[in-house]
PALOVO-486558 format. One record per atom (N, C-alpha, C, CB): x, y, z; residue in one letter. Coordinates in steps of 0.2 Angstrom, whole numbers, plus 2048, in hexadecimal, padded with zeros to 3 digits. Each point is the difference from the previous one (the first is absolute). Glycine has a CB too. Example, Ala and Ser with C-alpha at 12.3 -4.5 7.8 and 13.67 -1.06 7.14 Angstrom:
<dodos>
8427E4827A/7FC806800A/804806800A/7F77FA806A/80780B7F6S/804806801S/7FC805803S/8067FD7F6S/
</dodos>
This chain:
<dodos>
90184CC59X/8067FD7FEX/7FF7F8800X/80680A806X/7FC7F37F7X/8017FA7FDX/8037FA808X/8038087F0X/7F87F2811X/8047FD803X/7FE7FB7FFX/803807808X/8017F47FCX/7FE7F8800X/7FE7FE806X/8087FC7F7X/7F27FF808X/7FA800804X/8057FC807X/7F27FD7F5X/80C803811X/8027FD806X/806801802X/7F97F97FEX/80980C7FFX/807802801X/801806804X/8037FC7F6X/7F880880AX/800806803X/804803801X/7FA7FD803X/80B8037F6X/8048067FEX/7FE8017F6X/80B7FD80CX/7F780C7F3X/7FF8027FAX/8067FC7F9X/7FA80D808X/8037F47F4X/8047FC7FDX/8068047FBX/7F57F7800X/80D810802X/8048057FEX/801805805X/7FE7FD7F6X/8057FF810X/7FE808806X/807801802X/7F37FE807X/8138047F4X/8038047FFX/8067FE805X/7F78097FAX/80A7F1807X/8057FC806X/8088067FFX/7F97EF7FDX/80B810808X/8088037FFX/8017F7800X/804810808X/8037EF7F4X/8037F8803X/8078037FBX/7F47F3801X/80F807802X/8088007FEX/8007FA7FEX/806808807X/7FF7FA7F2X/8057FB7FDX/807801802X/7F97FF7F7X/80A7FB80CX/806802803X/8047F87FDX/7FC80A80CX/8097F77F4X/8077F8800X/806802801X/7FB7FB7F7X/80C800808X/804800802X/8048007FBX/7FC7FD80AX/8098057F7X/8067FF7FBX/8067FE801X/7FD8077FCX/8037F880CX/8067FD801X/803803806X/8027FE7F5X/804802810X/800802806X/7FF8087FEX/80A7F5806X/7F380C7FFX/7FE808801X/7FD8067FBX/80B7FC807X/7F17FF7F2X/7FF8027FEX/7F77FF7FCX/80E800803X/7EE802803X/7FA800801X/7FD8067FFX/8027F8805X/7F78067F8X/7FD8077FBX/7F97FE805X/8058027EFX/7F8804810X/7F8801802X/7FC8057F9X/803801813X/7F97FF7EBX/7FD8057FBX/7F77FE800X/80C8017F9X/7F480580AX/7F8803804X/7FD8007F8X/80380A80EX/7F57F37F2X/7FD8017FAX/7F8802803X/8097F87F7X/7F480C804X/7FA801801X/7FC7FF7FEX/804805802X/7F77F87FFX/7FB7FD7FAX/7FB8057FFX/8027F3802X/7FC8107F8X/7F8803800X/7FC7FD800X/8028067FCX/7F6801807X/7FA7F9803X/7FF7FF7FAX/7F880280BX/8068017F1X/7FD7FB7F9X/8048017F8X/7F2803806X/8107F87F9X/8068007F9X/7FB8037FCX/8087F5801X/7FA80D7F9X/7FD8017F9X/8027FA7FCX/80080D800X/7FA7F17FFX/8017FC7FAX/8028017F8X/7F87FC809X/80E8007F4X/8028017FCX/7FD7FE7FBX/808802806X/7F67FF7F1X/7FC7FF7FDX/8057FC7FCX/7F7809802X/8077F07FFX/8047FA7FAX/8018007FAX/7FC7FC806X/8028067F8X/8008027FAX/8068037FEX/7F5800800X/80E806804X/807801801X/8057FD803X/7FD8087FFX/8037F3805X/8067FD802X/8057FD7FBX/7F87FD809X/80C8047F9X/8067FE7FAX/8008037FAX/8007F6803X/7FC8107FBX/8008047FDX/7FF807801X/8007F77FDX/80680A809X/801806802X/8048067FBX/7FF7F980BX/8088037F2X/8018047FCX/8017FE7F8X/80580580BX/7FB8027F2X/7FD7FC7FBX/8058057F8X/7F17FC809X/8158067FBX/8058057F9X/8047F97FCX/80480E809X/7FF7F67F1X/8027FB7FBX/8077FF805X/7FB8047F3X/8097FF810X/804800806X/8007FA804X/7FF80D800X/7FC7F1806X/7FF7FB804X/7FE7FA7FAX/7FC80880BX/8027F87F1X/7FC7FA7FDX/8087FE7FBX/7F08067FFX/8177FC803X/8037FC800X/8067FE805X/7FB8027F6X/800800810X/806801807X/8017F8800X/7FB80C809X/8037EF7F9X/8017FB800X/8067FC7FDX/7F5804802X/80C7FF7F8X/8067FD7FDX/807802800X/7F77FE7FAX/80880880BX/806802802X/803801806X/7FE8047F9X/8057F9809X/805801808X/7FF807802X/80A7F77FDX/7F7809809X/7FF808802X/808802803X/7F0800806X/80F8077F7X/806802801X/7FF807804X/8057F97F5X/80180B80CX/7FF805802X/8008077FAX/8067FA80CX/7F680B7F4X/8018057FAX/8068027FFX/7F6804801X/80D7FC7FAX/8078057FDX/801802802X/8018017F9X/7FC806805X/800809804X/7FA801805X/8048057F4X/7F87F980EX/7FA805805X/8057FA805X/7EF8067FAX/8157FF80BX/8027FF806X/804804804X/7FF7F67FCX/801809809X/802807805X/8078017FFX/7F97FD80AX/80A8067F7X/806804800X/8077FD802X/7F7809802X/8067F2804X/8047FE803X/8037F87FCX/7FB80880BX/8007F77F1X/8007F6800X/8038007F6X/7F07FB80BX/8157FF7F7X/8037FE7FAX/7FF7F97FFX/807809802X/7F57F77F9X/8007F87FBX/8037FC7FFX/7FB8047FCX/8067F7804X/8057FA7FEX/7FD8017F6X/7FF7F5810X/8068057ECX/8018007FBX/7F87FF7FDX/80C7FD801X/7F07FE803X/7FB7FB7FFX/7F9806802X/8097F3804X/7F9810800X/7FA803802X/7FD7FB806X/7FD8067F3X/8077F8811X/7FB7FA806X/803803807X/8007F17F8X/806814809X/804801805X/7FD8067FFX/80B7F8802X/7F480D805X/800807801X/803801806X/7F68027FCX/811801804X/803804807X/7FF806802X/8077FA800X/7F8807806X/800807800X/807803800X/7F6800805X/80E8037FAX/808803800X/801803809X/8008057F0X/7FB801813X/804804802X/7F8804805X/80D8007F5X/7F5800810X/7F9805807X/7FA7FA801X/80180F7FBX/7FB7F2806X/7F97FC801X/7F97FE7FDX/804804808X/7FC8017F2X/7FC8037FDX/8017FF7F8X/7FF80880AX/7FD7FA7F2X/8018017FBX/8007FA7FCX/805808803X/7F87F3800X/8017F97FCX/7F87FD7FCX/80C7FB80BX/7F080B7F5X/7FB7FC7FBX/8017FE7F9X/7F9806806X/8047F37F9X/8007FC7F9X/7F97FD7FFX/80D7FC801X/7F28037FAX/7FB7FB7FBX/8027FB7FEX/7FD8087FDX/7FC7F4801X/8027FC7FAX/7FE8027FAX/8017F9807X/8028037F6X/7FE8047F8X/7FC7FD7FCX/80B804800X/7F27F8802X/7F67FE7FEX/7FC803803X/8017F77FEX/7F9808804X/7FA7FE803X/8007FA804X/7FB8067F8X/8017FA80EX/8027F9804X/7F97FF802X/80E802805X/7F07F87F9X/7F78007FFX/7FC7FD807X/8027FC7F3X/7FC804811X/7FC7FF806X/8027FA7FDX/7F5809805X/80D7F4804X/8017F7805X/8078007FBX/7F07F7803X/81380C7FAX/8077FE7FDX/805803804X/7FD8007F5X/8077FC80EX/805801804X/8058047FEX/7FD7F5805X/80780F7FEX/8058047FFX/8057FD807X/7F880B7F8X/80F7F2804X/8057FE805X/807800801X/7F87FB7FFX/80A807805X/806804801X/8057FE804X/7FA8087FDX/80B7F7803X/8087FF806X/803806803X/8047F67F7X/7FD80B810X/803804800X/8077FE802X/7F78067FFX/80E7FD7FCX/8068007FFX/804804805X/7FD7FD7F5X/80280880DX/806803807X/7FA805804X/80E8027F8X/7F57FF80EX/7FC801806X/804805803X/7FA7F5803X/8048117FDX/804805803X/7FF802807X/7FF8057F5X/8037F9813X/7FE801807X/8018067FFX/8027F6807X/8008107F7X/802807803X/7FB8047FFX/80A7FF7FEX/7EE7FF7FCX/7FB8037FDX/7F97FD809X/8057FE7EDX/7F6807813X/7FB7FD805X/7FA7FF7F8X/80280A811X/7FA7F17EFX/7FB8007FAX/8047FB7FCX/7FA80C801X/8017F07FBX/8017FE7FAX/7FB7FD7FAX/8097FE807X/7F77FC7F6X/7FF8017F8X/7F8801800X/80A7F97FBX/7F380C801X/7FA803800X/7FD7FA7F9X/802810805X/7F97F07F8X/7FD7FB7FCX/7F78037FFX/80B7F3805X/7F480B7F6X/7F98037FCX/8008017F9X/7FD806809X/7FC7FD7F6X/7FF8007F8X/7FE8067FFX/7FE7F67FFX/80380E7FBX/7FD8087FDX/7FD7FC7FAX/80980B803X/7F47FC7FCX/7FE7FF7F9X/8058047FBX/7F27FE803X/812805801X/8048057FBX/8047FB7FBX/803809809X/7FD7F97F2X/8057FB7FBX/8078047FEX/7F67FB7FAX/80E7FF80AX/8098067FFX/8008017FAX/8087FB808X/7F78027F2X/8018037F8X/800806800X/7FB7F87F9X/80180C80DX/7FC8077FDX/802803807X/7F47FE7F5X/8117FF80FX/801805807X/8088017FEX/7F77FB80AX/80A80C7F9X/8068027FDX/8037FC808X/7FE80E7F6X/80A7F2807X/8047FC808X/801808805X/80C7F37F7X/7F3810805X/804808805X/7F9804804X/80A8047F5X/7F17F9809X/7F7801803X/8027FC806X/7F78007F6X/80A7FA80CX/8007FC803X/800802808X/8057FA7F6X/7F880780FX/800802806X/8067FA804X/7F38087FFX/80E7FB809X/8077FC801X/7FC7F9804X/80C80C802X/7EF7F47FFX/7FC7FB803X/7FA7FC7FDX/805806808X/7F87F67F9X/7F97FD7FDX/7FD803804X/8027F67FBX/7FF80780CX/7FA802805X/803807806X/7FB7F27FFX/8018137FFX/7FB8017FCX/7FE8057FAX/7FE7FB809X/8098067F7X/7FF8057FAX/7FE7FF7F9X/806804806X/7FC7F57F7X/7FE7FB7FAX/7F8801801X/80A7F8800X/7F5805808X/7F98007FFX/7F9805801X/8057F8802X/80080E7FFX/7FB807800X/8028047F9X/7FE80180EX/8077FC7F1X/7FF8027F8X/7FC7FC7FBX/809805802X/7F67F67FEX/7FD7FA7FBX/7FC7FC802X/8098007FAX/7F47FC804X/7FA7FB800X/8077F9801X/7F38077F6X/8107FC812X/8057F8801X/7FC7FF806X/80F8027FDX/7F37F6804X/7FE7FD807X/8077FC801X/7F07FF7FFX/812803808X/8047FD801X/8027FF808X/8028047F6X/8047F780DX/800800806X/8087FE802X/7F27FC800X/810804807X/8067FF801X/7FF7F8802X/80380C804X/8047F17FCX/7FC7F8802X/8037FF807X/7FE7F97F4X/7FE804810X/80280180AX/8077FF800X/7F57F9808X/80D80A7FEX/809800802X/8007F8802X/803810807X/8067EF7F5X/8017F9801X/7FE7FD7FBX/7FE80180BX/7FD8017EFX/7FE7FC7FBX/8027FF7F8X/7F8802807X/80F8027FAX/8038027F9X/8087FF801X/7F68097FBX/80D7F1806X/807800803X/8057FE7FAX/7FB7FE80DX/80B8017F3X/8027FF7F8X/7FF7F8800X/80A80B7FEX/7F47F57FFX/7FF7F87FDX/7F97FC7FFX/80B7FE806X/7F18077FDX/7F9801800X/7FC7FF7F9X/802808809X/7F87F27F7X/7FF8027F9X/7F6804803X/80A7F17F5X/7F8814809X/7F7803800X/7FB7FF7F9X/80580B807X/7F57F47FCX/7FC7FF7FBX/7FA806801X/8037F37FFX/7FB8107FDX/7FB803800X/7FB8027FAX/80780280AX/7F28007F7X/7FC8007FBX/7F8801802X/8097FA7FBX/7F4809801X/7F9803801X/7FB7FB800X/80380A7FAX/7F87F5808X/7FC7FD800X/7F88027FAX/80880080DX/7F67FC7F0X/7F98067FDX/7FB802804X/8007FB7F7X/800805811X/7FE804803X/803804802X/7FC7FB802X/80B80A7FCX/803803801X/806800806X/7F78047FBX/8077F7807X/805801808X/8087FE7FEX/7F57FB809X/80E8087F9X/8097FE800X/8037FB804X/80180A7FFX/7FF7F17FEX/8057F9805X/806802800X/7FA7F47FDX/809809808X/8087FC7FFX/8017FB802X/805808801X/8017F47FFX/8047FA803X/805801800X/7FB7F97FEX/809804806X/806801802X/8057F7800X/7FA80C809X/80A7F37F2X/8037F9800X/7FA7FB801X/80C804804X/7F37F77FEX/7FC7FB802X/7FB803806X/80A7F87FBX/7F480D807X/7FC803803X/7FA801800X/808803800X/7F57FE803X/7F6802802X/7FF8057F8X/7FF803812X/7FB8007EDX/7FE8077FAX/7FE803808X/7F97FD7F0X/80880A80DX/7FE802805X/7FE8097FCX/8087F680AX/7F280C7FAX/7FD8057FCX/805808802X/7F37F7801X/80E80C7FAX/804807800X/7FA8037FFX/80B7FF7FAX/7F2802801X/7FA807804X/7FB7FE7F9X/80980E806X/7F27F67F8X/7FA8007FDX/8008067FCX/7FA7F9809X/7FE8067F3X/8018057F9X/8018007FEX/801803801X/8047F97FAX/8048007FAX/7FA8007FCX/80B7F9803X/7F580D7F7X/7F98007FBX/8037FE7FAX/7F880A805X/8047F07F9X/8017FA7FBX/7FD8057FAX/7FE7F3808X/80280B7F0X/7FC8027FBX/8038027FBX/7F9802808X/80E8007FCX/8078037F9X/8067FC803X/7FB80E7FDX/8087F27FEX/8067FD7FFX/806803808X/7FD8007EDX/8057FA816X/802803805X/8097FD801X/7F1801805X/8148027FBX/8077FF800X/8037FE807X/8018097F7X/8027F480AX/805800807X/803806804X/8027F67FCX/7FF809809X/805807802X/8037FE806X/7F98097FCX/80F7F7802X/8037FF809X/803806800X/8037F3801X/7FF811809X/8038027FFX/8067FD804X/7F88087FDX/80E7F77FFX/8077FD804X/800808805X/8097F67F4X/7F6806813X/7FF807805X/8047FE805X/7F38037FEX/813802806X/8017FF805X/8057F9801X/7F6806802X/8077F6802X/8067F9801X/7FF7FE7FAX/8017FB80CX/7FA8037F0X/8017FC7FBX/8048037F8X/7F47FA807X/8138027F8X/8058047FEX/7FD7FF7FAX/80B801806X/7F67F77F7X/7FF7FE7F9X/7FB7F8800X/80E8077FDX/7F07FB7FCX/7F97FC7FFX/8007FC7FBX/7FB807805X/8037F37F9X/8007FB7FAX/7F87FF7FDX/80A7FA805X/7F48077F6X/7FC7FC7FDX/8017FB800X/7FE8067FCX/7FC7F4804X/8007FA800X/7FC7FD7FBX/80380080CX/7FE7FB7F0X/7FA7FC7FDX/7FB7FB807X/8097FF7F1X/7F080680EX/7FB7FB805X/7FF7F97FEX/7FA809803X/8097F47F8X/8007F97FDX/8057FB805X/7FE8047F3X/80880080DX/8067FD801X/7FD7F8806X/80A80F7FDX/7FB7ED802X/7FE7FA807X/805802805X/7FE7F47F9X/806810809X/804801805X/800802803X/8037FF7FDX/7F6805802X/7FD805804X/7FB7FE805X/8028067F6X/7FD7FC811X/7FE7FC808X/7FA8027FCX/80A80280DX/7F37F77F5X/7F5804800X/7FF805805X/7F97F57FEX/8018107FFX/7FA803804X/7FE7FE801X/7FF806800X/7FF7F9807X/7F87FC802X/7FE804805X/8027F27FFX/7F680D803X/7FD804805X/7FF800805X/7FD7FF7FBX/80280480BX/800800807X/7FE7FA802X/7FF80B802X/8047F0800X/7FC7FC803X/7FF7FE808X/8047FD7F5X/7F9805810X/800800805X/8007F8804X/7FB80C7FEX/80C7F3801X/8037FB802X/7FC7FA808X/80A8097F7X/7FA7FC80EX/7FB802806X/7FB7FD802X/80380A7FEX/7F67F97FFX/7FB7FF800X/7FC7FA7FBX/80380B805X/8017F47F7X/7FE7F97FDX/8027FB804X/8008037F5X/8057FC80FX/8027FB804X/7FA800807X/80D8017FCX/7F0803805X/7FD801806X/7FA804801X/8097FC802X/7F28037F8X/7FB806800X/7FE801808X/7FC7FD7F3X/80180980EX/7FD802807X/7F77FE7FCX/80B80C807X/7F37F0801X/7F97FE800X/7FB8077FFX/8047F580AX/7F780B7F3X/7FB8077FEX/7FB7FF807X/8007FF7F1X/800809811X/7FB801804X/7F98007FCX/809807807X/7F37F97FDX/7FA8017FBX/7FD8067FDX/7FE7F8807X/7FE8077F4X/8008047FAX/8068037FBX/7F7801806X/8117FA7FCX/8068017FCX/8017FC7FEX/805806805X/7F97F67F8X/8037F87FDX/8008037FAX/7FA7F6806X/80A8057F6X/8028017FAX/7FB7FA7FDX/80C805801X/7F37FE7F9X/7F98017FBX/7FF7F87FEX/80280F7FAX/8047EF806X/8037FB7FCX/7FF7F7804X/80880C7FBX/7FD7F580AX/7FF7FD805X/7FD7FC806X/8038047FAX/7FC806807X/7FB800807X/8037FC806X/7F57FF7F8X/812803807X/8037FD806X/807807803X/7FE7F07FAX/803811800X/808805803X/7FB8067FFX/80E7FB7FCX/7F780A808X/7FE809801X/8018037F8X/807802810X/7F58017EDX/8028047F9X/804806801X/7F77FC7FCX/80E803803X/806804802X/8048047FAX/8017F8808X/7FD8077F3X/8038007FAX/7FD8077FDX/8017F37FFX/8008107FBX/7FD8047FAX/8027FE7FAX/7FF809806X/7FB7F67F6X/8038007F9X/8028047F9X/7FC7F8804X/80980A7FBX/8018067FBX/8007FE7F9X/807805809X/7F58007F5X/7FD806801X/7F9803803X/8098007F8X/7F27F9806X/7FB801803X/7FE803808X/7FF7F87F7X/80580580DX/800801808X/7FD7FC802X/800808802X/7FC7F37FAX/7FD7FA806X/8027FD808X/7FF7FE7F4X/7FE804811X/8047FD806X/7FD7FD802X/806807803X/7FA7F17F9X/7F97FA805X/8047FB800X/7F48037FBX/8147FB807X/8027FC7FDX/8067FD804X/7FB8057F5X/8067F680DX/8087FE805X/8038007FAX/7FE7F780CX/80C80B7F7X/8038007FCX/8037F77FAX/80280C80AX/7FB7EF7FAX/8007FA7FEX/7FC8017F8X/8017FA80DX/7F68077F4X/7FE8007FAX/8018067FDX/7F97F7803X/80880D7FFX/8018097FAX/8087FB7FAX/7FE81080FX/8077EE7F5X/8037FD7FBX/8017FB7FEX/803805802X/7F97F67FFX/7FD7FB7FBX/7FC8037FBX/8017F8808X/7FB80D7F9X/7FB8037FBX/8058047FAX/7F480280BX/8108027F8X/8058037FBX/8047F97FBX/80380C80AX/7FF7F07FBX/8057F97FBX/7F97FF7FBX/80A7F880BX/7F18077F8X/7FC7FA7FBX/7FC8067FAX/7FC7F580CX/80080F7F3X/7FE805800X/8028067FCX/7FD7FB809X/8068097FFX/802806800X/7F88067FDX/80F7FA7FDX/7EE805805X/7F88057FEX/7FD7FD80AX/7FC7FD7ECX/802809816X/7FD800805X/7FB7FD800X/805809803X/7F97F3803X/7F77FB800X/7FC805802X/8037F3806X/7FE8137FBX/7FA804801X/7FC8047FAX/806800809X/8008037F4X/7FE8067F9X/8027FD7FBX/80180A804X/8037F27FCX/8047FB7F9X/8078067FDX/7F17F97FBX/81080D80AX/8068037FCX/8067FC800X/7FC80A801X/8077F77FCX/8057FC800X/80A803805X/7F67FD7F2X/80B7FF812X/803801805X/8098047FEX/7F57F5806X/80D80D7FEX/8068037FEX/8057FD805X/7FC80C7FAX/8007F480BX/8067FE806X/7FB800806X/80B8067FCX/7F67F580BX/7FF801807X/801802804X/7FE7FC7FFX/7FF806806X/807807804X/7FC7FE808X/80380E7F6X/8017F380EX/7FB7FE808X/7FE804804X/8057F9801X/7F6807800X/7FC806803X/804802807X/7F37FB7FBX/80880A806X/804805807X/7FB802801X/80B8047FEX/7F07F9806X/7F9802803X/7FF808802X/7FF7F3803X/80680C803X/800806802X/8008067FCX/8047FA807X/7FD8067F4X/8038067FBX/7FA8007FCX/80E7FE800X/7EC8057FEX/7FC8017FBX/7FD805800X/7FF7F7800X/7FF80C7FAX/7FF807800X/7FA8007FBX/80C804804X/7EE7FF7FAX/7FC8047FAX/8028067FBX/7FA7FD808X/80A7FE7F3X/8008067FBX/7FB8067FBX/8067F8801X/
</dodos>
């Protein structure tokens, strides 16, 4: 296994750490990620050209909307195609969009009414099913998981508390596969892994439970609150001194506390892991290029 000299730790030994942030009174998230011991390296030559139908190759120039017809039973469209409600029970509210939506392109959304009487709410991901060719009366009454043991979907709920009406959610694939979100001006924070890149892949929400009704948004618009990354506020004010053989790689003064995603590098205080992302963004170890920093949880490591 791969390590960096004097550190006397592996340089992919499969850490647990959490990305967590705040939204506001009482409305705090934790989301447990796993890192594998050794990534596969992706061959460059495909990057940015993952998908490759006459379809995506003019997604770009079209606003994403929700599909016409492939949608659940329960959900009625606005004139525009940008509003989905559900009418009536908990269920029933899968929708699409009605392109392809290309790896690191944000998919972004408002929600508009909050039902408290439902437990669960709005699901989000990507198939490769193309609603042109999915009948609306196939449609099962949930994504997860019956969407996804019927089809090549990847999807996830987003944590309780994080879809309230006025909420703008962002979310989108990674060309590593992995599923972000954000929440209004909020942390990314990882939904799950797997997402297999290579074909043209669509959006999918389910309007599930409390979340009554939903907006498409242009990800251009200025009105809209930034996503920005976890920043561990905390601990840049006051890194913790490094015991010995824990120093960060960099400084050689604070404890390396950090990981960098998606490589896993853990040689690093949280001070220089995010200056290396502002200046950079490519890890000083392997040179991949970084997605996000997350803080370690020593205690918690495991061998994949």
């Amino acid at each position: 296994m791969l390590g960096l000299e004097g550190t006397g730790r592996p340089a992919h030994p499969g850490f647990l750490f959490y990305a967590w942030g705040h939204q506001g009174p009482g409305r705090a998230r934790g989301v447990l990620w796993t890192l594998p011991s050794r990534p596969v390296p992706e061959d460059p030559r495909l990057m940015g050209a993952q998908l490759s139908s006459k379809t995506d190759a003019a997604a770009p120039c079209k606003a994403l909307r929700f599909h016409a017809k492939a949608k659940g039973a329960q959900v009625r469209l606005d004139a525009e195609g940008s509003v989905a409600r559900r009418c009536a029970t908990f269920c029933d509210g899968i929708v699409f969009s009605q392109r392809p939506v290309r790896p690191g392109e944000r998919v972004v959304l408002r929600v508009l009414e909050h039902e408290d009487r439902w437990h669960g709410g709005l699901r989000v991901g990507f198939t490769r099913l193309d609603p042109a060719r999915v009948p609306a009366a196939s449609l099962p009454p949930f994504v997860c998981p019956d969407l996804e043991e019927q089809s090549s979907t990847w999807a996830a709920v987003l944590p309780e508390g994080c879809a309230l009406a006025g909420d703008v959610v962002r979310f989108w694939v990674s060309r590593h596969g992995r599923l972000f979100a954000a929440v209004n001006a909020g942390p990314w924070f990882l939904l799950r892994t797997g997402v297999l890149l290579g074909a043209p892949l669509w959006a999918v929400m389910d309007v599930y439970g409390t979340t009554k009704t939903i907006q498409l948004l242009d990800p251009t618009a200025s009105a809209l609150p930034p996503a920005t990354p976890w920043v561990p506020r905390e601990e840049t004010l006051s890194e913790p001194e490094a015991a010995a053989g824990e120093e960060c790689t960099i400084c050689f003064q604070h404890a390396a506390n950090t990981c960098l995603i998606p490589c896993g590098h853990t040689h690093f205080c949280s001070d220089c892991a995010w200056r290396v992302f502002s200046d950079t963004a490519k890890c000083p170890v392997c040179r991949w290029e970084m997605e996000a920093v997350a803080p370690l949880v020593w205690g918690s490591c495991s061998e994949n």
